[in-house]
N, C-alpha and C positions, 0 to 999 in steps of 0.2 A: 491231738490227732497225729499218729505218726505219720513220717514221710515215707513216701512211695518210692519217688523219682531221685534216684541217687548216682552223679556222675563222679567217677574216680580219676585222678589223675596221680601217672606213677602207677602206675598199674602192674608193669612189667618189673620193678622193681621187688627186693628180697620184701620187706614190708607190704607192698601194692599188693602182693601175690596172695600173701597168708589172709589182707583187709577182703580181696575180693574172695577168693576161697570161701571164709565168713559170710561174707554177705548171700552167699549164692547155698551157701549150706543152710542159710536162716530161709531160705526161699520167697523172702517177704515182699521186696522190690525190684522195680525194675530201675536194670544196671545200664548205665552207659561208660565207654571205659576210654576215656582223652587220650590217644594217642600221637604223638607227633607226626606228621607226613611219611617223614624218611624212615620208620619205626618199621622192622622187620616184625616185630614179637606178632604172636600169635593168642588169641585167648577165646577159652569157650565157648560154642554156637548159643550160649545160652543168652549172650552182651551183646548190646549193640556197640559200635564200635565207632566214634567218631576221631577222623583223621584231622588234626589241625595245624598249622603255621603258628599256636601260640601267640596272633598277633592279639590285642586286645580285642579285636573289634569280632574277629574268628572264636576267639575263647565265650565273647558275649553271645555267639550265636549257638555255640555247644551247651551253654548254658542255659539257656532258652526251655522254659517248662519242666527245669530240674529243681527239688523241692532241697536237696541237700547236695553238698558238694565237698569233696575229701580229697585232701593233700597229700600223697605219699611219696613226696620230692625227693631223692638222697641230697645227700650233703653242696652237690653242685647246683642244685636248684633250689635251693631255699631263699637266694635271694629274688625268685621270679614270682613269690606266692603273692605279695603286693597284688601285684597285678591279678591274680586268678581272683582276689577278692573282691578290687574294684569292676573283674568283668561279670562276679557273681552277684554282684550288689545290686548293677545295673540292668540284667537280666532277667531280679528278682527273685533272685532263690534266697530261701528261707535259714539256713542251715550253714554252717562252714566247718569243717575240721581242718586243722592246721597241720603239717607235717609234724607231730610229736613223735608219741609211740617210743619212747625210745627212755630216755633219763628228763627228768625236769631240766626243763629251761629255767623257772623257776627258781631253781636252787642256784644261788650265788655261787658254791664251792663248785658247781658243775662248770659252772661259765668263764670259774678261773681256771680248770682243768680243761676245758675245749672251748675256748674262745669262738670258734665258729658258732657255736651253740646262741651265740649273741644276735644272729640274726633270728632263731626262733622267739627270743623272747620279743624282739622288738616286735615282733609279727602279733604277739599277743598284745602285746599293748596298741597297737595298729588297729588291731579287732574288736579291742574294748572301746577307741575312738570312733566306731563305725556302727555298733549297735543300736539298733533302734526298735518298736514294736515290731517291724515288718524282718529283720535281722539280725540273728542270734551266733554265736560258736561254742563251741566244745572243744578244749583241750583235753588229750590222753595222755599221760606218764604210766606207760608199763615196765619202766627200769631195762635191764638186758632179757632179751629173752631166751629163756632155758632151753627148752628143749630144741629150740633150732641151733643155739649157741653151743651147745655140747656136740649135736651130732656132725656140725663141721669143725668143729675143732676152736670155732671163736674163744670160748671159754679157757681155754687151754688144760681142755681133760686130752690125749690122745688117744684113742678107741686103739687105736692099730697096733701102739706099741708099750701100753701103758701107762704112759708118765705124765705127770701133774706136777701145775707152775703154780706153787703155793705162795701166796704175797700175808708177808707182817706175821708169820705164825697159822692164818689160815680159819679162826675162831671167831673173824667180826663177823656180826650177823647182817644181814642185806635182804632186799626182796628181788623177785624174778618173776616173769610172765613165761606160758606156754603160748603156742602160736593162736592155738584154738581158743584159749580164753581171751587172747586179744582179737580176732576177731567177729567171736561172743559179743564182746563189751562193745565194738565197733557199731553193732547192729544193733544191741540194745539202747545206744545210743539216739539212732534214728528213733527207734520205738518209744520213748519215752522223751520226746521231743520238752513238754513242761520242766520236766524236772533236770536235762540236764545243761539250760540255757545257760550262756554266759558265765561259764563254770568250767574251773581246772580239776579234773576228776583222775584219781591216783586206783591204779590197781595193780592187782598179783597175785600170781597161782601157787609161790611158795615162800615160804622166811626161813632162810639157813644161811650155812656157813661154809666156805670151802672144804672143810673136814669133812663137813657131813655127805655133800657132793660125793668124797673122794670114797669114804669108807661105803657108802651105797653103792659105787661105779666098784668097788672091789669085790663085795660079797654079789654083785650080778656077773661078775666076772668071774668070780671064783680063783681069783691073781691076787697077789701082792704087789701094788703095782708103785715106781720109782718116785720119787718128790725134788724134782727141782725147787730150791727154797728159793726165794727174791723177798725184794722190801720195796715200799711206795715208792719210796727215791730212787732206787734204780732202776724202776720203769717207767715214771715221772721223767728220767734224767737222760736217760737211752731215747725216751719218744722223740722228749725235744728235741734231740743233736738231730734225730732222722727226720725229723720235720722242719730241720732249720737245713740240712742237705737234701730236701724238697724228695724226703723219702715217707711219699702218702703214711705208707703202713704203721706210722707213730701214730696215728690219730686212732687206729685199732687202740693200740696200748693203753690212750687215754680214755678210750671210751669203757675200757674193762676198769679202769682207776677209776670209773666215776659209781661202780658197783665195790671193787673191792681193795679199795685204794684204807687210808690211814688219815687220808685230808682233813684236816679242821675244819669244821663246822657243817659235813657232806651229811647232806640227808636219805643214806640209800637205802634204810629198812621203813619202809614206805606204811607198814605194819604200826612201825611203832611212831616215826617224824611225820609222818603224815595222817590222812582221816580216809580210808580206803572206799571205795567206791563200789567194792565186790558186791555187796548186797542190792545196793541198789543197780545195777548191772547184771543181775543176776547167775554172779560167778560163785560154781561150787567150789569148797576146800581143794587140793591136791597134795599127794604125797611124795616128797623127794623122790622116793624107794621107789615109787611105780612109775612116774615118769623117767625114773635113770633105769630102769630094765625095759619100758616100750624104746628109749634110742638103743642101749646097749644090741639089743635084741636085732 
């Protein structure tokens, strides 16, 4: 039986945003969206909107008569999820989604390239310790996602003035999510509550390679556009210095190396290292070409 009752927390976040957008496009459930007290953000008359202190015993009561419950924490709150699952446990909600969405935690070579990532997985194994008939989770790996990645520049295409930060040649092949199939997948998850219990599910709306990226983003441009070249180790080596002189913005760099880095043993074409999830999610194909002309555009 799918679930109904689906509270969000991170809501107002880059991911929260694209999750709930999802959910409210699938029209299926009703949304409650955890906000913190002090939380300015504003979000659709369509939500309910509960204000909390985050304490446990507040989180248990927002939790109260919600059948599933989804984590879309950034990076500063991943160590607080513990807690949202022992207040969902106790509340009795059925369901948990973990802050993934993003690169597997999973994957060893990710977790030597972003060591913070070490707190998602522990959260996984946390969740495997807690499962019972009455409580299940769902992990999502959608790799970097595309077409949000490109049209702010994350990717490092620039729309505005051309230029493309090609790493190692630019030919490994990887996979990538659109916003929309990740929030697809999101909801299809609630709907098919059986099948995707206690289970790491890997998706993706495309398998390419920076080239192909680049020569798509040319012929919708109709430009010849510049190639910064780089290698794994110099943006491997550049992050670190800026993350060891406590300059956040390394942690970008690593999180594009855990897509299109050279690392030993990374599993980022999700296609081929992993066993995809799109079918049973019910994620259609998608074409480089058309989603690089809807951002261009």
């Amino acid at each position: 039986m799918a679930y109904k009752n689906v509270a969000l927390v991170g809501a107002s976040g880059n991911i929260g945003k694209i999750i709930l957008e999802g959910l409210i496009a699938d029209g299926g459930f009703n949304i409650t969206v955890i906000s913190r007290k002090d939380s300015s953000a504003t979000f659709p008359s369509s939500v309910t909107v509960y204000k909390s202190d985050f304490s446990e015993g507040d989180l248990q009561a927002a939790f109260k008569g919600q059948d599933a419950v989804i984590s879309t924490l950034g990076a500063t709150g991943f160590g607080e999820q513990k807690k949202l699952v022992d207040s969902a446990i106790r509340a009795g909600v059925k369901r948990f989604l973990p802050s993934e969405f993003s690169s597997s935690s999973q994957d060893a070579a990710v977790l030597q390239l972003l060591p913070l990532f070490g707190q998602k997985s522990e959260l996984i194994e946390y969740l495997k310790s807690k499962q019972s008939a009455g409580f299940s989770w769902t992990g999502v790996a959608s790799s970097i996602l595309f077409d949000w990645g490109l049209g702010n520049g994350f990717l490092e295409y620039d729309l505005a003035n051309k230029t493309a930060t090609i790493w190692d040649g630019g030919n490994k092949k990887f996979t990538l999510t659109n916003e929309k199939d990740l929030g697809a997948a999101t909801a299809a998850v609630l709907k098919k509550p059986e099948e995707t219990a206690n289970k790491y599910l890997f998706i993706s709306s495309v398998e390419t390679t920076q080239n192909e990226i680049l020569s798509a983003l040319e012929e919708a441009t109709g430009t010849k556009w510049t190639v910064n070249n780089t290698t794994t180790k110099e943006q491997v080596d550049a992050a670190l210095q800026k993350l060891g002189a406590g300059d956040f913005s390394g942690a970008l760099a690593l999180v594009r190396a855990t897509s299109y880095s050279n690392t030993p043993g990374l599993k980022s074409n999700y296609a081929k290292d992993e066993v995809l999830s799109n079918d049973l999610l019910g994620l259609k194909p998608t074409s480089v070409v058309e989603t690089v002309k809807l951002v261009a555009a």
